[in-house]
Each structure stands twice: as C-alpha cells, then as structure tokens.
C-alpha positions in Angstrom: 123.5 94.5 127.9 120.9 91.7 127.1 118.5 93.6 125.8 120.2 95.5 123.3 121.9 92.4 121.6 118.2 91.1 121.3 117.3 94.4 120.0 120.5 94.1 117.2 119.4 90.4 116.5 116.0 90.9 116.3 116.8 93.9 113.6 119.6 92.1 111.6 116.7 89.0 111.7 114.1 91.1 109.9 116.9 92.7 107.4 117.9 88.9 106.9 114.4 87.6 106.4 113.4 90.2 104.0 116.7 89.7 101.8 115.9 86.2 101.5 111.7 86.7 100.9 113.1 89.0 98.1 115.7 86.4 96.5 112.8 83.8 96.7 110.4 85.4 95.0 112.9 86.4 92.5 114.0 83.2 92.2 110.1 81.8 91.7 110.2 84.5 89.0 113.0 83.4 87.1 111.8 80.2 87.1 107.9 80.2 86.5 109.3 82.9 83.7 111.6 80.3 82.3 109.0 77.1 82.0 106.0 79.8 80.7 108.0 80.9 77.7 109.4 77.2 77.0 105.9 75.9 76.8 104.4 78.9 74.6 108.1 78.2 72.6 106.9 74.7 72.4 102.6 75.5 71.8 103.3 77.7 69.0 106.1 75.2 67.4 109.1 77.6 68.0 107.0 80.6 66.6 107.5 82.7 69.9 111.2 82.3 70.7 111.1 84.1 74.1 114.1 82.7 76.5 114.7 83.8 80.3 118.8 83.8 79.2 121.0 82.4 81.9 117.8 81.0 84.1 119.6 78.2 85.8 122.9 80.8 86.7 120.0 83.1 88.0 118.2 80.6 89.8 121.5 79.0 91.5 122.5 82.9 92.8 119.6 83.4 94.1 119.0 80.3 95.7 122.0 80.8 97.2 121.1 84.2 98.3 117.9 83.0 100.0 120.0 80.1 101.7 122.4 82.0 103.7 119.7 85.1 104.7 117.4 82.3 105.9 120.2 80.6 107.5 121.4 83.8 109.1 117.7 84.9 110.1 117.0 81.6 111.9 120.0 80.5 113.2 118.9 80.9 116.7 115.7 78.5 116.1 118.0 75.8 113.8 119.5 73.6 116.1 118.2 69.6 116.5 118.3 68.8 120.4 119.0 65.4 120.3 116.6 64.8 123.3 118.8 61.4 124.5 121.2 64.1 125.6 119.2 67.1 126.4 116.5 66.1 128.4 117.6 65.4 132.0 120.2 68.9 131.8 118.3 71.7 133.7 117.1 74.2 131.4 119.9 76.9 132.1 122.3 74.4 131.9 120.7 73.6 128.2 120.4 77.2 127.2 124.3 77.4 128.0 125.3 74.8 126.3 123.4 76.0 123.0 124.7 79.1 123.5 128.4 77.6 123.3 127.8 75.1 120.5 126.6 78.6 118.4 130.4 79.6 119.0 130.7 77.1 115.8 128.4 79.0 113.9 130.0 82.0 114.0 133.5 80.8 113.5 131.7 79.4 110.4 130.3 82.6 109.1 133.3 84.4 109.8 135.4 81.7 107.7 132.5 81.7 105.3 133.0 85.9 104.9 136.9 85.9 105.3 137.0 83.1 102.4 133.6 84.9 100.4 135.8 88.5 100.7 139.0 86.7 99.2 137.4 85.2 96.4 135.5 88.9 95.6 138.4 90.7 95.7 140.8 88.2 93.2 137.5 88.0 90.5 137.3 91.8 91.1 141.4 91.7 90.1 141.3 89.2 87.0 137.7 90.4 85.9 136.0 87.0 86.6 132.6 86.7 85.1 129.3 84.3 85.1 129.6 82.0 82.6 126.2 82.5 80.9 125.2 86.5 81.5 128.8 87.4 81.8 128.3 89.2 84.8 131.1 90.1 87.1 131.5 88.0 89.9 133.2 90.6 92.4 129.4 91.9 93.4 128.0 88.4 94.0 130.7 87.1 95.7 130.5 90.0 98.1 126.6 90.3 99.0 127.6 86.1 99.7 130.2 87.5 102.2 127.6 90.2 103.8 125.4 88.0 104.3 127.8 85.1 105.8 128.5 87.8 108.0 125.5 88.6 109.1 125.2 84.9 109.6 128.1 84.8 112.0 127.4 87.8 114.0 123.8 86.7 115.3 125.6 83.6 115.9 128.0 85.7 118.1 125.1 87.0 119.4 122.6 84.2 120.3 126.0 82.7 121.7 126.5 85.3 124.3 122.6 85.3 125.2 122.7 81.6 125.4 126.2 81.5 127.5 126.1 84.8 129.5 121.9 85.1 130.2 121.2 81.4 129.6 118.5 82.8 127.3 116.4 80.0 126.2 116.2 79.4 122.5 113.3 77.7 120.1 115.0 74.1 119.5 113.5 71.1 117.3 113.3 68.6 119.5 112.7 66.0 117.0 109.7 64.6 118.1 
C-alpha cells in the first residue's frame, strides 16, 4: 500500500509543479509585457499606445494559480520543525507526528475546494465576471478548487505515509 500512494503523490507532485511553472511564467509574461509597452508608451511620448489590458487582474489569477500548485506540490517538504520540540522525539515518533499535523492540511484543502466549488457554481448562476477583462469567473474559480484539491489529497496522502509507515519527510529545521 505504501508504495503506490508514493507513486500517486509523486505523479499529482509533477502535474502540480508543472501547473504552477506554467502560471509563473505566464505571470512573468504578463508583467515584463506590461512595463515594456509602458516604457516605449512613455519613450515615444504616448506615440505607441500599446497596453497589456487587465495586467494586474491577470497577474493576481495567476499568482494565485502558482500559489496553490506550489503549495500542493510541496506540501510534504513545507513544514517548520520547531527543533525545541522536535529534537529529542525518536525519528518514527517525529515522522508520526508530521504525518498527523498534515491531517490539517487536508481538512484545509478540502474546505478550501468545498468553499472554491460553492463560489464557481453561484458566479456560474448570476454570470459573475472579472472586473477588468470581463471574464467569467465560474472557470477560475473552479481550476482554484482543482487545485485546492489536489492540495488536500497529497495532504491525505503524506498524512497516512507519515502516520501509518512513519515515512520520514524533508522538514526545515530552521537552522
């Protein structure tokens, strides 16, 4: 049984990673595309009036984007051992304990997608759009949800490695 939920993490990881590569480089796009054409707006003294339209809206979605695909990717290697606490616990013990304290990460992706799911469906009902590019809000709202999911199911996961096979996970110890 351990070896297959690695397998399933380890996949859902590399899905999560490259979701969130691709929303930060479209994000860097946006925004490298947003200060080139305000400085050639402002060389040639408003001359060339190219505008990225809606650049802070696009940079905001696909920040978040990035955020929760990076958070769901890493989730495993994200937790601070305060080492006051941790050091002196054998390392099963530790591994354990992790393992149960990632219990609150999924509850929090599953609230995260329950709550992300509600509010895709009611914008999907009354036709909620972005405020700038007027684009519907239903789609974003959901791929938000997806990956909150994804977030709290390799919690789920990492939570049963750490708690069932006391599988020992990268921490920051903060040395």
């Amino acid at each position: 049984m351990r070896e297959p939920l690695e397998r399933v993490s380890h996949w859902l990881a590399l899905g999560c990673r490259v979701v969130a590569g691709i929303a930060l480089v479209a994000l860097l796009a946006v925004t490298i595309g947003d200060v080139a054409t305000r400085y050639l707006h402002r060389l040639t003294d408003g001359v060339i009036s190219l505008r990225v339209m809606g650049s802070v809206e696009l940079v905001s979605y696909f920040m978040l984007f990035s955020l929760l695909a990076a958070m769901a990717a890493n989730v495993e290697k994200s937790q601070v051992v305060v080492e006051a606490f941790s050091h002196r616990l054998p390392r099963p013990f530790a591994a354990r304990l992790n393992g149960v304290y990632l219990l609150g990460f999924a509850g929090l992706g599953l609230v995260l997608f329950v709550g992300l799911l509600g509010a895709a469906s009611s914008a999907a009902g009354h036709g909620e759009v972005t405020q700038d590019l007027r684009l519907p809000m239903s789609p974003i709202y959901l791929v938000a949800a997806v990956l909150s999911l994804l977030l709290g199911v390799r919690s789920l996961i990492h939570a049963l490695l750490g708690a069932l096979y006391a599988v020992d996970m990268e921490v920051s110890h903060g040395d």
